[in-house]
Backbone as CSV, one residue per row, in Angstrom:
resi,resn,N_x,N_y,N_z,CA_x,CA_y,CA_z,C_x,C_y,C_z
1,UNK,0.844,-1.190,0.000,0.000,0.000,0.000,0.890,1.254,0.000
2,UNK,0.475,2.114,-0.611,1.643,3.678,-1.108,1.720,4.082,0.466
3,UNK,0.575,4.455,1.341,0.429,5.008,2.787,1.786,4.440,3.028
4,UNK,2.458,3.556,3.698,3.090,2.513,4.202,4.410,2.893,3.831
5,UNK,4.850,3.419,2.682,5.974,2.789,2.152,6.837,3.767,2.399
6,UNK,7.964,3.677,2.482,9.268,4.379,3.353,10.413,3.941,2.450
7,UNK,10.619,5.384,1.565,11.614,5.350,0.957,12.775,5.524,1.397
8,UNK,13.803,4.835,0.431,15.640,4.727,1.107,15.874,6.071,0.335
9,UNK,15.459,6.520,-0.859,16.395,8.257,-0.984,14.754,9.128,-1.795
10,UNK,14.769,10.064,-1.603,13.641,10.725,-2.496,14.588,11.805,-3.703
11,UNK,13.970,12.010,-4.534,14.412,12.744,-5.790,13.578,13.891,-6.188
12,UNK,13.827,14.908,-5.874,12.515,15.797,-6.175,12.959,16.736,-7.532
13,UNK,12.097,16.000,-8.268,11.644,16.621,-9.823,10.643,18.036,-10.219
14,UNK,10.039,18.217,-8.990,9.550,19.219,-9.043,9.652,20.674,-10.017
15,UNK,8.956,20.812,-11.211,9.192,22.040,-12.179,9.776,21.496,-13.082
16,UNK,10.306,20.310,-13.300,11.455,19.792,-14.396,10.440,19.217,-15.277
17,UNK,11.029,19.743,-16.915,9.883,19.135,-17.475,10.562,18.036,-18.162
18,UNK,9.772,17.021,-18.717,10.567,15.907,-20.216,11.504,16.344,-20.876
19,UNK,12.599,15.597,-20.459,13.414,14.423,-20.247,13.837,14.171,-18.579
20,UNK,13.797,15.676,-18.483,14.873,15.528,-16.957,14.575,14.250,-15.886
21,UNK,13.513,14.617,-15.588,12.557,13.523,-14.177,13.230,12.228,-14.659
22,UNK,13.406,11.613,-15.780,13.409,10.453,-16.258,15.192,10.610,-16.282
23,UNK,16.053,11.035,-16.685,17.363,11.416,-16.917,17.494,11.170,-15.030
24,UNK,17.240,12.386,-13.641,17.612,12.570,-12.610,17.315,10.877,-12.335
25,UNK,16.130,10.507,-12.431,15.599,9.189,-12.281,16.869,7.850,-12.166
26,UNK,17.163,7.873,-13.311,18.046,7.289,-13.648,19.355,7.313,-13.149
27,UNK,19.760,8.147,-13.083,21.070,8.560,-12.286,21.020,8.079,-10.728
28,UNK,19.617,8.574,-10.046,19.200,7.876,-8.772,19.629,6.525,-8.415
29,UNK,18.652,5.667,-9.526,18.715,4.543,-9.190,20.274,3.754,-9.676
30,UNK,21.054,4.490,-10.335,22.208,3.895,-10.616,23.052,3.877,-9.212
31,UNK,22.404,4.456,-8.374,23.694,4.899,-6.952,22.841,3.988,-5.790
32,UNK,21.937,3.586,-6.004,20.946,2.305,-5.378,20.918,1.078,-5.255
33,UNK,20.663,0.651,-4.051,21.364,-0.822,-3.920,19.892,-1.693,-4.492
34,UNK,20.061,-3.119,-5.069,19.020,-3.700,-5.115,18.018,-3.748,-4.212
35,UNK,16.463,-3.891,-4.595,15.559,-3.634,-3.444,14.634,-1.927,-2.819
36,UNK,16.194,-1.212,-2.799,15.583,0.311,-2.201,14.926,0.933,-3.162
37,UNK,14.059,1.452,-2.314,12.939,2.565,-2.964,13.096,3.621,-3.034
38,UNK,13.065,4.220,-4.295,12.964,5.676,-4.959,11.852,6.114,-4.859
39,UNK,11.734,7.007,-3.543,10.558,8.203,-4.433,10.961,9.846,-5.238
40,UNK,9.958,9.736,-6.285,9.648,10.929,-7.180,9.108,11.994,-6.901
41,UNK,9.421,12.760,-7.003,8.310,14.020,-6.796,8.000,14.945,-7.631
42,UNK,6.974,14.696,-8.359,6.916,15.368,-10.017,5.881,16.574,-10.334
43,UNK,6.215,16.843,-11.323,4.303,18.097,-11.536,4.348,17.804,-13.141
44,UNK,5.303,17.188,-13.705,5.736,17.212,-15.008,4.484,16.131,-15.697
45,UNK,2.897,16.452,-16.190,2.329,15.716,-16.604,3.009,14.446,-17.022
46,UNK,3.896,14.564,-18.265,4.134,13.619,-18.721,4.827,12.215,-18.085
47,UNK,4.816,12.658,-17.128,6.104,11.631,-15.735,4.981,10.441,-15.630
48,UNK,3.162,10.853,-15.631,2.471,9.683,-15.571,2.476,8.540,-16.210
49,UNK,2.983,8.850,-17.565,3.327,8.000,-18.351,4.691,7.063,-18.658
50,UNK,5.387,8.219,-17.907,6.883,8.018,-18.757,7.492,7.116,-17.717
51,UNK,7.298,7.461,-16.057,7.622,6.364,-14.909,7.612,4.808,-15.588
52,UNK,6.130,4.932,-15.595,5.847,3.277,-15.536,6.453,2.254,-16.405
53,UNK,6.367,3.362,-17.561,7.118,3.013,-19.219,8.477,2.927,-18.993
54,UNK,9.123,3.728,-18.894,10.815,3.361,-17.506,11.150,2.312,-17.359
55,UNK,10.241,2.224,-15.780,10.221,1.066,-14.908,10.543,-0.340,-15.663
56,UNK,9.385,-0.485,-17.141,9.222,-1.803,-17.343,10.002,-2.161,-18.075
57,UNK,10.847,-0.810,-18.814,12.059,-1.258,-19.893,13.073,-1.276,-19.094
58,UNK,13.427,-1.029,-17.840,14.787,-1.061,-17.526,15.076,-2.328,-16.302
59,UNK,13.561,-3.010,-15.810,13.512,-3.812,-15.131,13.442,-3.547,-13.647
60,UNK,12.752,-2.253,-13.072,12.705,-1.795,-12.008,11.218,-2.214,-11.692
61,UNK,10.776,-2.017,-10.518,9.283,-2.272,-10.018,9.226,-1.264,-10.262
62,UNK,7.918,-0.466,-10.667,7.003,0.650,-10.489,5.699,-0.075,-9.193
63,UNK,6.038,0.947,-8.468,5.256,0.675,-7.405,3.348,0.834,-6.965
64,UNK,3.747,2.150,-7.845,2.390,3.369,-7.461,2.739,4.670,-7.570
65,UNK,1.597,5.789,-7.706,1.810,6.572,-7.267,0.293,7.498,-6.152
66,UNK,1.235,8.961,-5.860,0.273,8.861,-4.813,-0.015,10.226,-5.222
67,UNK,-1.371,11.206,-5.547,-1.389,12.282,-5.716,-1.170,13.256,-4.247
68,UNK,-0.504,14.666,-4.322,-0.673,15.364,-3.029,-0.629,16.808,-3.480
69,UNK,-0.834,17.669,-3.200,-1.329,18.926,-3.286,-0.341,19.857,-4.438
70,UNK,-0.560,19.702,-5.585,0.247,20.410,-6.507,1.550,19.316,-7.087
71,UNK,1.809,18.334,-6.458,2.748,17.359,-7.046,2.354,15.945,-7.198
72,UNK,2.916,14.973,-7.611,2.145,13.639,-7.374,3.935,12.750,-6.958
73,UNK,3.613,12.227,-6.042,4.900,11.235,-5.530,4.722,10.134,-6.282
74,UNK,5.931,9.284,-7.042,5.864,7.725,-7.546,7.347,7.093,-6.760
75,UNK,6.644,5.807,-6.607,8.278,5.102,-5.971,8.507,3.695,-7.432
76,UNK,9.379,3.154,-7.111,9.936,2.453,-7.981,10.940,1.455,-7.143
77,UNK,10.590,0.201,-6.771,11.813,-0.488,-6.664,12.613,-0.837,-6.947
78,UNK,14.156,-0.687,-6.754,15.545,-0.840,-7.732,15.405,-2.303,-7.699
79,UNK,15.828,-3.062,-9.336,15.947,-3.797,-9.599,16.950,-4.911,-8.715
């Protein structure tokens, strides 16, 4: 459940539009041990799409995401 989940580093994307979120993203999870959770913190419409699409090409969990007041949080488990 998203409530619950307790990320090992957060990344805040906030204002960054397509490519970046997905570029910072990446860089994140390269410094991440197997298992730990990334959360996102985005406003960048296109991140709804582009996370999950990510996730499934690079072999990471996409977890969820969670809307909150002007941003929406996504986590991702490192492969």
């Amino acid at each position: 459940m998203i409530e619950n989940i307790t990320p090992d580093k957060t990344l805040d994307c906030r204002g960054l539009s397509c490519p970046m979120p997905i570029l910072k993203t990446k860089k994140a999870l390269a410094e991440m041990k197997s298992g730990q959770i990334l959360e996102i913190l985005g406003t960048d419409p296109a991140t709804v799409n582009d996370l999950p699409a990510f996730a499934k090409n690079t072999g990471h969990e996409y977890i969820g995401s969670k809307v909150e007041d002007g941003f929406i949080r996504y986590y991702l488990r490192v492969k």
